[in-house]
N, C-alpha and C positions, 0 to 999 in steps of 0.2 A: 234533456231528461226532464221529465216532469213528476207530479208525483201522481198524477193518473197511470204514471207506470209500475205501481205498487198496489195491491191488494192487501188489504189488514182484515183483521177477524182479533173481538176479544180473546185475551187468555191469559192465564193470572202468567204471572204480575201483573200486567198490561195487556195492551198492545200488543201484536204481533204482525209482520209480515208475512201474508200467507202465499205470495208469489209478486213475482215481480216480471210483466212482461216489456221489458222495454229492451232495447238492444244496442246500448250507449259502450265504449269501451272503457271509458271512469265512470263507475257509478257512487254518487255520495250517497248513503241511503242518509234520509229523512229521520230527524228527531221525536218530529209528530206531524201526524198529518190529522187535518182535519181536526183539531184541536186533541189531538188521543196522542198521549204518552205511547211513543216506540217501545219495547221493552224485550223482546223479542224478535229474533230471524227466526220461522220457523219452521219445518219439516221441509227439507225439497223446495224452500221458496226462491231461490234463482238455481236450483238443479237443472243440468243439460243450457247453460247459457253458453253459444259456444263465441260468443259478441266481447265480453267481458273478459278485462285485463286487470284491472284496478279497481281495488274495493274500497272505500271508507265507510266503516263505522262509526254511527256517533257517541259520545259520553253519554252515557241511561241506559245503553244495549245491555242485558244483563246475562241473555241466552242463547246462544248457536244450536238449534235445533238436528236432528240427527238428518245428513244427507242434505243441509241448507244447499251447500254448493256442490255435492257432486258432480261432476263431469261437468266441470268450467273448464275444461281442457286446456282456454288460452290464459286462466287467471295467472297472472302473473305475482303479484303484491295485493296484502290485504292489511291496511291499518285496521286495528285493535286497539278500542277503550281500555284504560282500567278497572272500567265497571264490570267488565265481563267476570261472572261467579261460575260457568258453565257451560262446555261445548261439549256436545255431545257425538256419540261414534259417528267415524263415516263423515262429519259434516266437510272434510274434504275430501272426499271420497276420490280418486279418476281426477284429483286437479294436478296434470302430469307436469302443469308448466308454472305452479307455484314453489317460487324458491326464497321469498322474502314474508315474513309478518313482521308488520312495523309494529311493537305496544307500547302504546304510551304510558309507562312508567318504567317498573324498574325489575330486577329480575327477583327477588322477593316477591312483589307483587304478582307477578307470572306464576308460581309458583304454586301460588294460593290458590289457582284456576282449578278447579271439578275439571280437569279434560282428560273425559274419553275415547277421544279422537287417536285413530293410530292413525300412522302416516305424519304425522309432524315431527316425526326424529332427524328429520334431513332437512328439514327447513331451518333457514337461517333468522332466526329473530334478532329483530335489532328494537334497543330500548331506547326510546323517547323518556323526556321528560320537561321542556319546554315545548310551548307552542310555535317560535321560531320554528324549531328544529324542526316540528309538525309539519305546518309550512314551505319550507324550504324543498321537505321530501315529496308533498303535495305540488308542487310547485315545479318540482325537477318530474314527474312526472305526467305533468301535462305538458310539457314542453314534447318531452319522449314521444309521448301521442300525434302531435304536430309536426315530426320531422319526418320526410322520405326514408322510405326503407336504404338500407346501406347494401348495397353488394358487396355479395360474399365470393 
């Protein structure tokens, strides 16, 4: 992954990601590129990725724009900041094979999220709050990506 595989364009707060053409199966999105505060996913910017399993977010993300990841069809897990103040509808639109968001903090904190997003009533949130723990799930998941498929 590089970060020539991300497209930015201003927009308040920051930063935002305004597409992302790269087609890696973990993608860590970028804090700053090019010296510009991330601050923002925004509209449709990895929508229809059908590459993508594994999302990370970084700490500063503050906005899931509408439709960010529709039709990620294989996204499987998307770690979540506690910075996030706001996702908006549809931003998982058609992601048929996400069944995890990892957020780092706590469920309080969750709580406080502006989400508009329907379709997250079936997904299973699990709460971080060290960075071990971070880690460790990052970590079990790049493994997963490394392993031959299993017969079923």
């Amino acid at each position: 992954m590089s970060i020539e595989d991300f497209k930015i364009e201003k927009r308040l707060p920051g930063y935002a990601i305004s597409e992302y053409i790269g087609y890696e199966p973990i993608v860590k999105i970028p804090s700053n590129i090019n010296r510009h505060e991330i601050k923002v996913i925004g509209d449709y910017a990895f929508s229809v990725n059908k590459s993508i399993k594994h999302i990370i977010v970084p700490e500063g993300i503050k906005i899931i724009g509408n439709l960010a990841f529709a039709a990620c069809t294989n996204l499987e897990t998307i770690k979540l900041p506690n910075t996030i103040i706001k996702i908006f509808p549809n931003a998982f639109y058609r992601c048929d094979s996400l069944k995890t968001i990892i957020f780092n903090g706590n469920k309080k904190e969750w709580n406080k999220i502006n989400i508009m997003a329907s379709g997250l009533e079936n997904i299973k949130i699990t709460f971080v709050k060290s960075k071990s723990e971070i880690s460790d799930i990052i970590n079990d998941i790049s493994e997963d990506m490394g392993k031959e498929p299993k017969d079923k």
